[in-house]
C-alpha positions as CSV (number, residue, x, y, z in Angstrom):
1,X,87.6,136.3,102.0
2,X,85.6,133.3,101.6
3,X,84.8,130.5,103.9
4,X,87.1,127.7,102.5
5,X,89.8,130.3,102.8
6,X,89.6,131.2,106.1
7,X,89.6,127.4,106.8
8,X,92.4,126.3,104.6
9,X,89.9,124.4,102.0
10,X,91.1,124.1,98.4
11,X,88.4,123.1,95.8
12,X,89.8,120.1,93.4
13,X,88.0,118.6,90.6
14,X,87.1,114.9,91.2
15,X,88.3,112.5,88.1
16,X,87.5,109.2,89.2
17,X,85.3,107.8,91.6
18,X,86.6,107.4,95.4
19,X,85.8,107.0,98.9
20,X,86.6,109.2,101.5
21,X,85.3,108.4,105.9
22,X,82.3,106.3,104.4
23,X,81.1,108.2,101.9
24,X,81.5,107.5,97.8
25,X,82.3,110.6,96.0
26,X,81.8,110.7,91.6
27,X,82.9,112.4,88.9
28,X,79.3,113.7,88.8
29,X,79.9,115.9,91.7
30,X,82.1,117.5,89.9
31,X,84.4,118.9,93.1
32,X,85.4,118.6,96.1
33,X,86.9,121.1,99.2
34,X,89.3,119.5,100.8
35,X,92.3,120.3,103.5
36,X,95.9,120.0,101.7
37,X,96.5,117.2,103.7
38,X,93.3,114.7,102.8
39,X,94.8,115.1,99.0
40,X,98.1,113.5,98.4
41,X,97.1,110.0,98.1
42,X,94.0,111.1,95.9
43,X,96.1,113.5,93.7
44,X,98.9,110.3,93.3
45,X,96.3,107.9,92.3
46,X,94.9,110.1,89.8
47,X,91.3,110.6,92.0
48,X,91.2,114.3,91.7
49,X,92.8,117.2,90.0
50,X,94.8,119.9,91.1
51,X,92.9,122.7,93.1
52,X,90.6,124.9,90.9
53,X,91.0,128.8,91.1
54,X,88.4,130.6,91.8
55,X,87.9,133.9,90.0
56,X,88.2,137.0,92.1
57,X,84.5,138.2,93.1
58,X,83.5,141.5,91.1
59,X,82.8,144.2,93.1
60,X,79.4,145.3,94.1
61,X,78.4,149.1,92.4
62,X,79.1,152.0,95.6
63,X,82.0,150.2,96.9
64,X,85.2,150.9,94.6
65,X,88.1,152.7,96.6
């Protein structure tokens, strides 16, 4: 389990630029991990996309079940 699971995060893709608590956030940073909560107003106003799925990770050789 990754980290932004454990914590709730969700990756979205940012589509316009926007600020969020003082800092300025562009298209060039390509996403974003965010609580479910900090994205309805950006999802609404077209700031971000809806949150990217991650691939599952491959497993290393030796550990298969």
């Amino acid at each position: 389990m990754s980290s932004l699971e454990k914590m709730r995060l969700q990756d979205h893709p940012i589509l316009q630029p926007f600020r969020l608590n003082g800092r300025w956030y562009s298209p060039s940073d390509t996403t974003i991990a965010l609580y479910p909560s900090q994205t309805a107003f950006l999802l609404i106003n077209g700031k971000i996309g809806k949150p990217v799925q991650r691939p599952p990770q491959q497993l290393e050789k030796g550990t298969e079940s």
